[in-house]
N, C-alpha and C positions, 0 to 999 in steps of 0.2 A: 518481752517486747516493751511494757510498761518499762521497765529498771531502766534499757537500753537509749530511750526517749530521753530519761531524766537525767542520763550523766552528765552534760554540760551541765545542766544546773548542779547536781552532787558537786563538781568540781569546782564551779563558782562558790559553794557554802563553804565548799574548805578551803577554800584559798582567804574567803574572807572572816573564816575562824581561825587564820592563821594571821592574818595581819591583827585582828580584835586580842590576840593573846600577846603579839609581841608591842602593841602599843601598850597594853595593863601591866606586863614586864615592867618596861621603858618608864610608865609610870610610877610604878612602887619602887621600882630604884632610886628614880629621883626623888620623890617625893624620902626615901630613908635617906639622902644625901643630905637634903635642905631641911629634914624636919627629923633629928635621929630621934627625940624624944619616944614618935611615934613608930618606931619602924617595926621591932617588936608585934605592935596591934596589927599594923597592916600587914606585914608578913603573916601573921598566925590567920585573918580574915580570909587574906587570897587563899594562904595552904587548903582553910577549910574549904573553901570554895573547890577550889580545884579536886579535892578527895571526894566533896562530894558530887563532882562532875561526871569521875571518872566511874564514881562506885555507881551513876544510872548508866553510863554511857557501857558498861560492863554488865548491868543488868540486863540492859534491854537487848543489847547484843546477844547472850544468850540466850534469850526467849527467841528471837529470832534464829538463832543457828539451831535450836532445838525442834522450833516448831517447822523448816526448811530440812533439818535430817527426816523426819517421819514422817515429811509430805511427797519428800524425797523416796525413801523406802518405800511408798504405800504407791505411788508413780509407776517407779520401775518395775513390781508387781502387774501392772494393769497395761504398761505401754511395752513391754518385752511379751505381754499376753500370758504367763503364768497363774492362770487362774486353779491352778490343780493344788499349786502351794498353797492356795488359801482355804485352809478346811472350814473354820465357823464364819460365814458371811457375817452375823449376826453381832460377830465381835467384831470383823473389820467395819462392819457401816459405826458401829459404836466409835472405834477411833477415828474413822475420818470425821465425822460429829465433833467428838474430844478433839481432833484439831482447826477445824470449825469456830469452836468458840476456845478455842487459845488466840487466835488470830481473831477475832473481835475483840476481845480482852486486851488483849496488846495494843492493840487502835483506840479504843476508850481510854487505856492508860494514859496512853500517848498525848491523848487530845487533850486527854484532863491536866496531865503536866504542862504539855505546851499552853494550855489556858492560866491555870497556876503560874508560871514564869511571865506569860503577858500581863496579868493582874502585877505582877510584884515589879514588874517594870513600868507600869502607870503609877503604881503607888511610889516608890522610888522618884518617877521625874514630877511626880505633884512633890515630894518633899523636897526635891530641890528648889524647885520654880517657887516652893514658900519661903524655902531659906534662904533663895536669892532676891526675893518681894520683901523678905523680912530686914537683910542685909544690904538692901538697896539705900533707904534714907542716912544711914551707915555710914557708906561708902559715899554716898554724897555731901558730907561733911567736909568743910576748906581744911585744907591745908596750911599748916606756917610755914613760910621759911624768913629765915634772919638775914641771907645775904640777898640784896635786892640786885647786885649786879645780874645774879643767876637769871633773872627775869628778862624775857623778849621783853622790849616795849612796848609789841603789839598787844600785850595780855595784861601787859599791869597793873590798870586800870579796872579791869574786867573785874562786871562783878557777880560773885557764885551765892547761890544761896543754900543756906544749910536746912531748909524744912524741907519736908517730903512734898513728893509731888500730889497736887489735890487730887489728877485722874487715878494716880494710882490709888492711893488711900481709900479714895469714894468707890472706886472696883471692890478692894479688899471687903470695904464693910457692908455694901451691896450682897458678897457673897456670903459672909460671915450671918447677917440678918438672915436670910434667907436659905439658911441651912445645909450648905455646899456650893457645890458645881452643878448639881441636880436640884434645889429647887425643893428637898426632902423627898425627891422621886427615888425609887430604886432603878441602881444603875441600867439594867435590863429595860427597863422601861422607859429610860430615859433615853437609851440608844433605840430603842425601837420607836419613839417619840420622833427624833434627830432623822431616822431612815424614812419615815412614813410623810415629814417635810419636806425630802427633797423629792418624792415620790408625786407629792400632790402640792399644787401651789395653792388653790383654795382651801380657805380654815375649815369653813364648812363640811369639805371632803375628806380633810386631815380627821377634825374629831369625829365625825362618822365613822371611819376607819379603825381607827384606833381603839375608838369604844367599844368595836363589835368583838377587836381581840381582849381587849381590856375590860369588860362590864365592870370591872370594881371602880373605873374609872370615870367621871361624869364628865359629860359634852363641857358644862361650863369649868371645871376642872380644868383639863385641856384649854378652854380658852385663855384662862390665865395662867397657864403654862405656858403658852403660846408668847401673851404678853412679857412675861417676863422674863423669856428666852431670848425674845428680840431685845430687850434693856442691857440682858447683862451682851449681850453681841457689840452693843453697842459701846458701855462701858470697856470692854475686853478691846476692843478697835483703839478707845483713848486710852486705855494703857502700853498697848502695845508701841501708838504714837511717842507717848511721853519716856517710855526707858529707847526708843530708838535715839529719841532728840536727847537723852542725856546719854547714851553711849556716843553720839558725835561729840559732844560734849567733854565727855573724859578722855578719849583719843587726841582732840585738837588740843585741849589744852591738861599737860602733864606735871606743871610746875607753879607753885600760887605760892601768893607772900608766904612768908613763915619769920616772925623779929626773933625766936629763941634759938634755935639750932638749924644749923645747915642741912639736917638729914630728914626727913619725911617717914615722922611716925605717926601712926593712926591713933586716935585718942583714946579707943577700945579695945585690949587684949584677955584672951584669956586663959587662966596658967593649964601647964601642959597637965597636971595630975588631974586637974578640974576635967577636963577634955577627956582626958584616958578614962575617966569615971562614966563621964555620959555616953562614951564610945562603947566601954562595955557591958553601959548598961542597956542601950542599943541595940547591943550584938544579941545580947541575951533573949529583949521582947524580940528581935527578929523570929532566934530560933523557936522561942516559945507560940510567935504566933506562929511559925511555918508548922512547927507541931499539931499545933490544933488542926491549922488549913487543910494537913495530911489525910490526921482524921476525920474532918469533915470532905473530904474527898474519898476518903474510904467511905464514909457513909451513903455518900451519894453512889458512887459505883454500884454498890449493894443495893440502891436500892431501884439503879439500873438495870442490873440484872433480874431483880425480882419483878420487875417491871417487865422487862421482853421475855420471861417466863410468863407470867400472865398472858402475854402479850402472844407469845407461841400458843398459850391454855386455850384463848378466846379463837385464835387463828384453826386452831383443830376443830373447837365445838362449832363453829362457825361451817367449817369446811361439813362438818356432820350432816349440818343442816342444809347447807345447799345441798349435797348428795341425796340427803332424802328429797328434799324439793324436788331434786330432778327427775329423781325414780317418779314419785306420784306424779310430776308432768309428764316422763316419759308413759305413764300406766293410761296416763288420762286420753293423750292424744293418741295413742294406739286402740283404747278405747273408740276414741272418735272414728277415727280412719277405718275400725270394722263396721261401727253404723251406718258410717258414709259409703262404705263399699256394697254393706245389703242394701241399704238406699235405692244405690244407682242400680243394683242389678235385679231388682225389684221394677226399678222404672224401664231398665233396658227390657225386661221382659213383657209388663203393659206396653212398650212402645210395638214390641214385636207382635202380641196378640193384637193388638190396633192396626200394623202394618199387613197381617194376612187379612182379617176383615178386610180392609180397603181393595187388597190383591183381588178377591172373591166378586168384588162390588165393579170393579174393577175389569175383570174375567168377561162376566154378566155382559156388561153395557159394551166389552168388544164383540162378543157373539151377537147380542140384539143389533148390532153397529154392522157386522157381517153379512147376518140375514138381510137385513133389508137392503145391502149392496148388491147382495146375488138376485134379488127378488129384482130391483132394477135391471140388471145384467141380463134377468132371462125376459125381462119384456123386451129390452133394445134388440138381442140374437129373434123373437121371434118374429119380429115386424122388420125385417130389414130393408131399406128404400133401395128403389129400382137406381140404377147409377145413369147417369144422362149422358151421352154421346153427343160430343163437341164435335165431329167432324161428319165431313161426306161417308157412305160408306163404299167400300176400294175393296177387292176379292183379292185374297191376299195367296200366293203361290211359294211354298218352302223350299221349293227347286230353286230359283232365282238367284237364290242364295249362290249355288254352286258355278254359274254361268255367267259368262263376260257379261258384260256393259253395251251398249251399243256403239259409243264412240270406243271402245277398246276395239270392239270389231272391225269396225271402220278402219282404223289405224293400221290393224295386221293385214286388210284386204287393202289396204294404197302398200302398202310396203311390199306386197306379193308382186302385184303388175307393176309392170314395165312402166319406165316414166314415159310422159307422154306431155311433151310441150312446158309451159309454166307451171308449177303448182300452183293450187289454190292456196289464199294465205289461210283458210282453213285447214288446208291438209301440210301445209308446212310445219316436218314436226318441231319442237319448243325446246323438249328435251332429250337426252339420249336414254333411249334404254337401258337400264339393268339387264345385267347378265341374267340374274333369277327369274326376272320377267320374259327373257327370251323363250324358254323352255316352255311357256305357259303357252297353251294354242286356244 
């Protein structure tokens, strides 16, 4: 998924390692056109280059198709579920391990060349940028020419100077005094110097910082580091000023007096066998230092690895120790949690012998609470008060019950006889009788 993410970029780095290889063509051809003397050296420079391009880019290849076949194999084992083909575990966990640290190995390589290539490419544009700082007061030497017609008008007069420029010069010796571009820092220290500035704007907070990674380095150290990082910023600003204002300079004007010859030669050359001399003697400290750098990369890897083996040694002995920690904390708090448990059940059971006592005490004072209820109860039942008669008294007859009313009688003895003139508005009856009521006599 990670590879799948990165191919537009893969295909951006190859398209722009293909245009980098057909411009270096395009170059050494011309460059063997106009300069055949040299062609030979730079032919033989790029071939090496190139062989030895192909002889990493072939190496590392197969380390990668090596260590992708047996990641491979060891995969298809495990993701098909064939676990019956694998008889000694013991040996498979050893190779996925051995390809564990193949695949670390390859990335440290990697990192360590690609660091190596970026060093040799700063060391590289510092040599040019001296040989173009060196070549600059040089190149800014007038010109003759003999035929004055050749001359704009506009320029005639103009006048060039042939001394070096003072910002650049006082840059140069600014840095030269003061023992590089670092100040006599080492370069690591000096980019971690540069990161930890832009990081923090107070000095204060800078050298505090810095010191605490750095103890070899003192607070007032850094302060004048400080100081004289900002000097040469500022010297580097006037030089960068002064080769701009003379590059408008040599652009605008391309033609200056000259009384001897028509043609525009430089007043310092020098011979091709002298050149092929220093070129190969060049080639040579290249290879010579790239040898060493090798080996000292060899060194260092080794002693990387012997580093993240300690590094694994202290991670095990370490791991040892937490594990035991944990047991004797596991022993101790299980320790606890039994004392804490007879504790409580020690108290739960003082709580319970305390809680039947109380029940008991308890019991007691409802019966004494009882007794004297009923002791009350039988004085109130034996002394009962006579009940007092609210009304007249009236002899009361249970038959009554079953026998009409008087005005019911009344009623049935006018309904029997014969009418007889008006009734009385007493006897006029009110309402009609019920059926159910008829049958009642």
């Amino acid at each position: 998924m990670l590879l799948l993410n990165n191919i537009p970029e893969l295909n951006k780095l190859q398209q722009l390692e293909c245009t980098l290889e057909k411009s270096i063509e395009s170059f050494i051809s011309t460059c063997s056109k106009t300069m055949p003397e040299f062609e030979s050296d730079l032919s033989g420079i790029y071939q090496a280059t190139q062989d030895s391009c192909n002889q990493e880019i072939s190496r590392v290849s197969q380390n990668i198709q090596t260590i992708a076949k047996s990641l491979k194999s060891k995969a298809d084992l495990l993701k098909d579920k064939k676990m019956s083909e694998i008889n000694d575990f013991e040996k498979f966990k050893a190779e996925m391990v051995l390809i564990q640290e193949n695949i670390m190995n390859l990335k440290r390589t990697s990192k360590l060349e690609l660091n190596r290539l970026k060093q040799l490419e700063i060391e590289m544009a510092d040599e040019l940028e001296s040989y173009y700082n060196v070549k600059l007061p040089e190149w800014s030497e007038r010109f003759h020419i003999s035929n004055l017609d050749l001359i704009p008008a506009r320029i005639k007069n103009k006048q060039w100077s042939g001394q070096p420029n003072k910002d650049v010069k006082e840059y140069f010796d600014f840095v030269h005094q003061s023992g590089g571009h670092e100040n006599g820092w080492r370069k690591e220290d000096h980019l971690l110097f540069l990161k930890l500035r832009k990081k923090f704007t107070k000095l204060a907070d800078l050298a505090a910082n810095l010191h605490e990674i750095l103890p070899d380095i003192s607070l007032e150290e850094i302060t004048q580091h400080n100081d004289w990082y900002t000097k040469y910023l500022q010297l580097q600003s006037k030089k960068k000023k002064a080769i701009h204002k003379w590059k408008l300079n040599k652009t605008s004007s391309k033609i200056t007096e000259n009384h001897e010859s028509p043609t525009i030669t430089p007043l310092m050359k020098e011979d091709a066998s002298a050149f092929r001399e220093k070129l190969m003697q060049w080639k040579a400290e290249k290879e010579e230092k790239m040898l060493i750098d090798q080996e000292l990369e060899k060194l260092k890897l080794q002693e990387i690895i012997e580093r993240e083996r300690a590094k694994k040694h202290r991670h095990i002995e370490m791991k040892k120790l937490v594990n035991e920690w944990r047991e004797s904390k596991m022993i101790f708090e299980q320790s606890q949690k039994q004392q804490q448990r007879i504790l409580e059940e020690l108290e739960k059971k003082k709580r319970g012998a305390n809680a039947n006592k109380l029940i008991k005490q308890f019991q007691s004072m409802d019966e004494l609470h009882i007794m004297k209820m009923r002791q009350i109860h039988k004085k109130i039942t034996n002394d009962p008060k006579k009940r007092v008669q609210s009304g007249p008294s009236v002899s009361r007859d249970p038959n009554r019950v079953a026998q009409p009313t008087i005005q019911w009688a009344q009623r049935v003895r006018a309904a029997k006889e014969p009418f007889k003139g008006p009734l009385p508005i007493f006897d006029m009856p009110k309402l009609a009788i019920p059926e159910w009521r008829k049958t009642i006599t």
